[in-house]
C-alpha angles and dihedrals in degrees: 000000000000089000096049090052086045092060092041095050091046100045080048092060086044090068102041091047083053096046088047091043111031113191108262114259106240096191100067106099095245100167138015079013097047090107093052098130112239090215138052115191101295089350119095136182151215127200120243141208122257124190122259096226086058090048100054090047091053088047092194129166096230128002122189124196118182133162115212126193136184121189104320082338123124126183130155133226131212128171108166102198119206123180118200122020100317083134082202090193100146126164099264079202104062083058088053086042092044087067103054097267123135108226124206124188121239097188111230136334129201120235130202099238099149094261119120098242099034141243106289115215148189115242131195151179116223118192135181119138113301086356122104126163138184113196139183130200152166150146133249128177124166105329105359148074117185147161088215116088094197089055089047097048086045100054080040098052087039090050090046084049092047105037108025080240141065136170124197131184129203112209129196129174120177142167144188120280107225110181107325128003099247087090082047094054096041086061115046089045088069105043096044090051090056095043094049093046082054097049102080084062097053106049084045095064093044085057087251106108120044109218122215 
């Protein structure tokens, strides 16, 4: 009997310790990714939990995780943040394929980011049963955004040369695929090309991106 008070008591005191002292959430952007706007023209978001384990793999300085939505509308955000030389260009595809999905590449996509060219991306297909995904990404540092990893870590290694000091992102935006991917699409143009016009900002405040 005593030792069953003593758990309950102490399993009692647990809980109370945990509703007092919530684990912090680590996927709040914190820091570099504090000015990421919550909200992008009808879309807003929520911020959203990441797990500790994925966190310490990706050994980033800053990770944000948010859900928007607009109207009946769902998309995700990720910008994984890393200072001084972590290059942080993984394969967006091995965490998809982690988690049981079969991942299928798009090529590359155009994005409206207010440069005359356009902001290149990554698309993607993700599939696991009743689950279908369609997902952009790409990476930007000082003075470049790009779908291509090997252009991202060079720019990184040349402004650490150069400056004693870089930065990188790794952003990745995706949505749920309903009956064919034109709504997809649809979506997720629209949402990249306001994140990315966002994101100059953002980098600036953190002491990244040097605006003009």
């Amino acid at each position: 009997m005593r030792v069953f008070l003593a758990t309950v008591l102490l399993l009692g005191a647990t809980g109370a310790y945990v509703q007092l002292h919530p684990p912090e959430n680590l996927a709040l952007g914190r820091g570099a990714l504090a000015a990421c706007p919550t909200r992008f023209g009808a879309w807003n978001g929520a911020d959203l939990s990441f797990a500790d384990a994925v966190l310490e793999e990706l050994r980033a300085d800053d990770v944000l995780v948010r859900r928007y939505e607009r109207g009946g509308d769902v998309v995700w955000l990720c910008i994984v943040y890393h200072q001084n030389r972590r290059y942080g260009a993984h394969d967006p595809r091995v965490c998809y394929e982690s988690q049981g999905y079969l991942v299928d590449g798009r090529g590359l996509r155009r994005v409206e980011d207010g440069t005359p060219a356009a902001l290149a991306v990554n698309v993607f297909g993700a599939t696991r049963p009743h689950d279908r995904r369609l997902v952009y990404c790409w990476w930007t540092t000082a003075g470049l955004s790009t779908a291509d990893p090997a252009a991202f870590r060079a720019r990184m290694a040349l402004s650490g040369a150069l400056d004693n000091r870089s930065w990188g992102a790794f952003v990745r935006v995706e949505t749920l695929v309903r009956g064919g991917e034109t709504g997809a699409s649809q979506r997720l143009d629209d949402f990249a090309a306001r994140v990315a016009r966002a994101l100059p900002a953002v980098f600036a405040a953190a002491g990244g991106e040097r605006r003009p």
